[in-house]
C-alpha positions in Angstrom: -14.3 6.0 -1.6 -13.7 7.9 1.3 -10.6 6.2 3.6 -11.6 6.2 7.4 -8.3 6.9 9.6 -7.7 5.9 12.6 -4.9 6.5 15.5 -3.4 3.6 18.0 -3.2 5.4 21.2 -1.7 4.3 24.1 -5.8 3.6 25.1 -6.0 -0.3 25.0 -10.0 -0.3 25.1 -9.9 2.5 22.1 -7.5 0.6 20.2 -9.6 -2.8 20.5 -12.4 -1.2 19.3 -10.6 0.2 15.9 -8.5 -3.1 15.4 -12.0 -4.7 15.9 -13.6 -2.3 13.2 -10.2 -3.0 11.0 -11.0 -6.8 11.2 -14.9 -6.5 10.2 -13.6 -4.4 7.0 -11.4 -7.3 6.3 -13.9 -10.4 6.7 -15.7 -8.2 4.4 -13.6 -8.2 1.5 -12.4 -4.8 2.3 -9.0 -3.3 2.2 -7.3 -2.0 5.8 -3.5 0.2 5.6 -1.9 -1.4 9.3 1.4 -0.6 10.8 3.9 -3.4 11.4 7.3 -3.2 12.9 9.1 -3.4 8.8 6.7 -1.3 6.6 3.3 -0.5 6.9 0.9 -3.2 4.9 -2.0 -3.0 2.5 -4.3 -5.8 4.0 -7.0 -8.3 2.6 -8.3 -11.7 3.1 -6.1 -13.8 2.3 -8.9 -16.2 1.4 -10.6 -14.1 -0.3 -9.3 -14.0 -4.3 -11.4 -10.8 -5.0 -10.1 -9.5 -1.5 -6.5 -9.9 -3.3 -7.8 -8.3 -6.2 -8.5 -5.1 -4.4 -4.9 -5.3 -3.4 -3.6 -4.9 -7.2 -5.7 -2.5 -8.3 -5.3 -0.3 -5.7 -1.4 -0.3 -5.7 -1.4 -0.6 -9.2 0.3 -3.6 -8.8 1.3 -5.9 -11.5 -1.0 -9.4 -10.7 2.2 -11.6 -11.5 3.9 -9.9 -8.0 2.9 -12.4 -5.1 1.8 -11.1 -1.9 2.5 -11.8 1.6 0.2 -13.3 3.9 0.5 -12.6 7.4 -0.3 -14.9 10.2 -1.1 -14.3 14.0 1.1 -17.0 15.4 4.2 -19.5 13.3 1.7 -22.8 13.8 -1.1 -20.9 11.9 1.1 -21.8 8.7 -0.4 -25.4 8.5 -3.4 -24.3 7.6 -2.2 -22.9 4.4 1.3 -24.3 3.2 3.1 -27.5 3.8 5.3 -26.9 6.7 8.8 -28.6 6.7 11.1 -28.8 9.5 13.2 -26.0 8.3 10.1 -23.8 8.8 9.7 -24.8 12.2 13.1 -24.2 12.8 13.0 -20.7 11.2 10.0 -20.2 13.2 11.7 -20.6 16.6 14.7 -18.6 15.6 12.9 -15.9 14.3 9.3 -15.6 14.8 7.3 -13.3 15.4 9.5 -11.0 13.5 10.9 -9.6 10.0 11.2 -13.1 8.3 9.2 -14.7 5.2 9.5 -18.0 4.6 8.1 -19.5 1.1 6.8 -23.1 1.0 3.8 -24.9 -1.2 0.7 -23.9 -0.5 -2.3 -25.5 0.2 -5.8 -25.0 -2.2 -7.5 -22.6 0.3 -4.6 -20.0 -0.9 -6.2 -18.6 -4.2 -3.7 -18.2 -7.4 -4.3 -14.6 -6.9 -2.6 -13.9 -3.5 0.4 -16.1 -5.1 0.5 -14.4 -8.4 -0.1 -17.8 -10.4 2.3 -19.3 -8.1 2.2 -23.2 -6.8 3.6 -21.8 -3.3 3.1 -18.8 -0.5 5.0 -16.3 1.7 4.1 -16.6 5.2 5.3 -14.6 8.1 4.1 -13.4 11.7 5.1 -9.9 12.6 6.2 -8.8 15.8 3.9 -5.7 16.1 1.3 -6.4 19.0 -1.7 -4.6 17.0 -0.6 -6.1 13.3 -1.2 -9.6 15.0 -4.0 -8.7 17.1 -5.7 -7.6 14.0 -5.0 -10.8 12.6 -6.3 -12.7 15.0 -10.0 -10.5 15.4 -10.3 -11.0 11.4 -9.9 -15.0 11.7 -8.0 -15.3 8.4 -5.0 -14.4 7.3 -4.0 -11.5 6.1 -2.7 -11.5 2.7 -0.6 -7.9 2.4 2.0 -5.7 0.5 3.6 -2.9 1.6 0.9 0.0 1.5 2.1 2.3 -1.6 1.5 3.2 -4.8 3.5 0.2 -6.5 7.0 1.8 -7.6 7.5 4.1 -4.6 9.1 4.1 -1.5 7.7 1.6 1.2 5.4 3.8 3.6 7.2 3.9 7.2 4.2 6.3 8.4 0.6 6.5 8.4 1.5 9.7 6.5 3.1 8.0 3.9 -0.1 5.4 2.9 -2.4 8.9 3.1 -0.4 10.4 0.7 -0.4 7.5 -2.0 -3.9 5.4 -0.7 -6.1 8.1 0.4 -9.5 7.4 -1.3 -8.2 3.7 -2.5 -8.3 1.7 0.6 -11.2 1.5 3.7 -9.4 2.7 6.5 -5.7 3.3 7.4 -4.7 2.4 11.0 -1.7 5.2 12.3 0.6 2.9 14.4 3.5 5.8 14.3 6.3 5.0 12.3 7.7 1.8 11.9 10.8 0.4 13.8 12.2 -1.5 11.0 11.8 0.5 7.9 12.9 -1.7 5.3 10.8 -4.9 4.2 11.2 -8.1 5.4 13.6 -10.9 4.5 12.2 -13.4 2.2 13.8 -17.5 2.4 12.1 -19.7 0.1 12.1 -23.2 0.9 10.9 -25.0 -1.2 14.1 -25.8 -3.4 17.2 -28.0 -3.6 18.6 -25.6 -0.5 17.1 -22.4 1.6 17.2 -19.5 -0.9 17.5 -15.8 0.0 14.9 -13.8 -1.8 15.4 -10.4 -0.4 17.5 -9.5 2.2 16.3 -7.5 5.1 16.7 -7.3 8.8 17.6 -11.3 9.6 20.4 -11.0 7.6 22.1 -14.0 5.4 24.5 -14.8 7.8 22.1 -15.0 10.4 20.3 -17.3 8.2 23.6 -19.2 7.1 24.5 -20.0 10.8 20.9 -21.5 11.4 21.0 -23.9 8.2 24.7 -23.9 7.3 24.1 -22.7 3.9 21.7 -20.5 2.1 21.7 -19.7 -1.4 21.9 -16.3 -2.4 19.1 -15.5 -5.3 20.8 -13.9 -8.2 17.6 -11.0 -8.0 18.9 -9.6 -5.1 22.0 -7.5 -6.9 20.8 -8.1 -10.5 18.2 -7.2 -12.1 15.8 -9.7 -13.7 15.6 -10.0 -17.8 12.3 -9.7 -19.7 10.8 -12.9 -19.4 12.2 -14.1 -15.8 8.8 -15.0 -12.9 9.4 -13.1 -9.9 9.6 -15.7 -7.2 8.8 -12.9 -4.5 7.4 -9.8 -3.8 9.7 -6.8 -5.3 12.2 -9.1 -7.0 11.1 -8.1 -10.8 9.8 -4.6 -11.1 11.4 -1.1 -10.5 10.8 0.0 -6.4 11.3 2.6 -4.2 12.2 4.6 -6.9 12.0 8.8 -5.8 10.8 10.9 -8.8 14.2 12.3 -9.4 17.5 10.2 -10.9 19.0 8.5 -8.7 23.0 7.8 -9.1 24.9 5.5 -7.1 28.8 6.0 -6.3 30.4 2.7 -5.8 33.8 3.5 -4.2 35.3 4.8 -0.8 33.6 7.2 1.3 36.5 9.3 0.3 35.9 8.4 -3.5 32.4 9.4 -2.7 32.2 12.6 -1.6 35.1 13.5 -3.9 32.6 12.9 -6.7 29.6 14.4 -5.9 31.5 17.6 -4.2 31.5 18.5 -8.1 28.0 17.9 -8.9 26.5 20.3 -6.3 24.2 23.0 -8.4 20.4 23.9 -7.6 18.0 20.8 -7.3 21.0 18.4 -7.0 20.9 16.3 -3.5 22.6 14.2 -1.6 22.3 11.3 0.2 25.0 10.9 2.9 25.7 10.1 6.8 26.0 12.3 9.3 29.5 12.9 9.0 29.7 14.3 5.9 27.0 17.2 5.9 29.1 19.9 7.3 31.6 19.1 4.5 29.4 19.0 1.8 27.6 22.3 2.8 31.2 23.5 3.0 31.8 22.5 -0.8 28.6 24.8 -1.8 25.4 22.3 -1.1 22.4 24.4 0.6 22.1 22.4 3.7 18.1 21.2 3.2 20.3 19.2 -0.2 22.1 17.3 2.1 20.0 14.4 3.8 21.6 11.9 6.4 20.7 8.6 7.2 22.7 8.5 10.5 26.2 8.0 11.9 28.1 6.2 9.5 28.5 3.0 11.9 24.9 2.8 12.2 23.5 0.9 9.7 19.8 0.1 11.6 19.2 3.8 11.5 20.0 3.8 7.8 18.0 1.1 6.9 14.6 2.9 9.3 15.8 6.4 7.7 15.8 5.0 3.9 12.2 5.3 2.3 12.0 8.6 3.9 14.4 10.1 3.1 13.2 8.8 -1.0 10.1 10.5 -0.2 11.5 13.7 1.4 12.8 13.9 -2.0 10.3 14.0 -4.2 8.8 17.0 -2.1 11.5 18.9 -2.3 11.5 18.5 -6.3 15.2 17.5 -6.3 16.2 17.1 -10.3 19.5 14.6 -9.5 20.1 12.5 -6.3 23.3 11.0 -5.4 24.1 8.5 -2.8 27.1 5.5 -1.6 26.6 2.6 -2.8 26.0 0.4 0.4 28.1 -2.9 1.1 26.7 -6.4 0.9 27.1 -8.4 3.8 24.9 -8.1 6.8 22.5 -5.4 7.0 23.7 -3.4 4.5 22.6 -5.8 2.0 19.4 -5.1 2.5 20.1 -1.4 2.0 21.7 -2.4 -1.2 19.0 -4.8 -2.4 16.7 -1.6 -1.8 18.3 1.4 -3.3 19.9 0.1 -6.3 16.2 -1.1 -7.3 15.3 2.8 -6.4 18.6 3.6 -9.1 17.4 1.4 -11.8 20.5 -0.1 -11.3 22.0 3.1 -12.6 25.6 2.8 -10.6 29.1 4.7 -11.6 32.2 3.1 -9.8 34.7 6.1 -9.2 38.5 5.5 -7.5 40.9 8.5 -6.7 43.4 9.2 -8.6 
C-alpha cells in the first residue's frame, strides 16, 4: 500500500477538497491518519466492522482494546448509544473538546469497534477539520490514536509517517496537536460517573460538574492478567520509548539528587527547564537533558510528553530517567501516561 499525504494549509477550498477525498476513503472502508486538537487519530467507519478491523491490524492492536468513535456534533450520540442526562450535561460543559463519555450502545455499533463490549466511547473534538471530516464521511468515525500500538501517541503528522507509512490510505498533516495527551475518558454507565483515564478535563473539573466521580483503580495501577479493559489504553503497556524508563518519586530536590549519579553515555533525562543547566553542570552532554517546560507549566508538559518519548528512541538512549508527576489536576494525566511508558517501574528516593 502506498499512504497518500496530504497538508492542511491555510487554503480553505484546498483543504475541502482533501477532507472531501479523506471522507470518500472512509465511506469506503478505508483507513485515514487526521489531526485533532489531543493526538492525531487512525480513522474508520465506525459502522463498518471490517472498517474497525483495519484499525487493529494496522496498529497491531489487541481486538479486546475498544476504540473511540468520534462524532461531528454532541446530539449525533443518539444515533449510536443511549444518551442520559449526565451526557447531555457533559456535553454542554465540555463539548466539542478532549472529553469521552461511555454509555450502552445501540446495534448499529459493531462488537468490533467496542472490543466485545455492550457499550461505546463517544466524543466530538474541537479541531475544525477532524469534525469537518466527520461530517463529509456521514458516519462516525470510529478512531485510535494513529501509532504503532505500544508507542508514544503521534502529536505530528511526522510521527504517524514514521509508524503508518504504507499501513493506512492517506495521512492528513494538521501540524502538531494543541493538546498532546489523549483524551479523558467518563464512563457512565455505572452506579456513579467513573474516570477512565485522565486527561485535559481534569477530575475535579468533572467532580464539580457531578459532585462525585469515581476514580478507576486502572488509572495508577496496573491491571492483573485476566482483568477487561473498560477503555482504550487502560490494559496494555503504552507510550513506552525503546529505552528503560525509571521514574523518581520524591522532591524535585530528591530528584535530581538521584539521577546527578547516574549520568554516563546513553543515559537521559527527562526534566524541566530549570534544571538543565544543573544537570549539564553535573557531567550530562546537554542533547541528554530534555525539558518539558517551566516547571509551573504543566500544559506544556503534558503537549511536550510523547515527543520527547520519541526524541528518545532516535537518539538511542540506553536508560531514561524522569519525576514522577503528581496526581491531582493535570498532572494526573501526565501520570496516568508515563508510568504506563515505565511499566510501572518507579523507585521512591528521600534525602538523607
Amino acid at each position: 500500500m502506498i499512504t497518500e499525504t496530504a497538508v492542511l494549509t491555510a487554503n480553505n477550498e484546498e483543504n475541502e477538497k482533501i477532507l472531501s477525498r479523506a471522507a470518500e476513503i472512509i465511506r469506503s472502508g478505508g483507513l485515514v491518519a487526521f489531526p485533532t486538537e489531543t493526538v492525531y487519530g487512525l480513522g474508520a467507519s465506525a459502522l463498518d466492522a471490517d472498517a474497525a478491523a483495519k484499525i487493529y491490524a494496522a496498529k497491531g492492536r489487541p481486538s479486546d482494546n475498544p476504540l473511540i468513535i468520534h462524532l461531528a456534533k454532541a446530539s449525533d450520540a443518539a444515533k449510536y448509544a443511549y444518551v442520559t442526562d449526565a451526557y447531555e450535561k457533559l456535553a454542554g460543559a465540555f463539548m466539542p473538546g478532549p472529553l469521552t463519555v461511555i454509555m450502552k450502545k445501540k446495534e448499529n455499533i459493531p462488537d468490533t469497534v467496542t472490543g466485545g463490549l455492550d457499550s461505546v466511547a463517544v466524543r466530538v473534538p474541537s479541531n475544525p477539520a477532524a469534525r469537518r471530516l466527520i461530517e463529509l464521511a456521514g458516519v462516525p468515525i470510529a478512531a485510535p490514536s494513529a501509532n504503532l500500538s505500544g508507542k508514544p501517541s503521534p502529536t505530528s503528522a511526522a510521527h504517524v509517517t514514521e509508524d503508518l507509512n504504507g499501513r493506512v490510505d492517506m495521512i492528513i498533516d494538521g501540524g502538531s496537536t494543541q493538546i498532546g495527551l489523549e483524551s479523558t475518558i467518563i464512563k457512565l454507565d455505572c452506579e456513579k460517573p467513573t474516570l477512565l483515564r485522565p486527561g485535559r478535563v481534569t477530575l475535579e473539573q468533572l467532580t464539580d460538574l457531578f459532585g462525585e466521580v469515581a476514580l478507576d483503580k486502572a488509572v495508577t495501577q496496573k491491571l492483573t492478567f485476566g482483568e477487561r479493559p473498560l477503555a482504550p489504553g487502560m490494559k496494555y503497556r503504552h507510550y513506552a520509548p525503546s529505552a528503560p524508563l525509571t521514574l523518581v518519586d520524591g522532591t524535585d530536590e530528591d530528584f535530581i539528587g538521584y539521577v546527578i549519579g547516574k549520568s554516563g553515555d546513553g543515559v537521559a533525562v527527562i526534566a524541566c527547564d530549570e534544571d538543565k543547566e544543573r544537570l549539564i553542570n553535573a557531567g550530562f552532554m546537554p542533547e541528554n537533558v530534555l525539558t518539558l517546560g517551566a516547571r509551573a507549566d504543566v500544559v506544556s508538559h503534558a503537549a511536550s510528553l510523547f515527543a520527547l518519548l520519541r526524541t528518545c528512541d532516535e537518539r538511542n538512549f540506553t536508560n531514561l530517567y524522569a519525576k514522577l508527576p503528581a496526581r491531582e489536576g493535570l498532572s494526573l494525566a501526565l501520570y496516568n501516561r508515563i508510568i504506563k511508558a515505565a511499566g510501572y517501574n518507579v523507585i521512591t528516593v528521600t534525602r538523607k
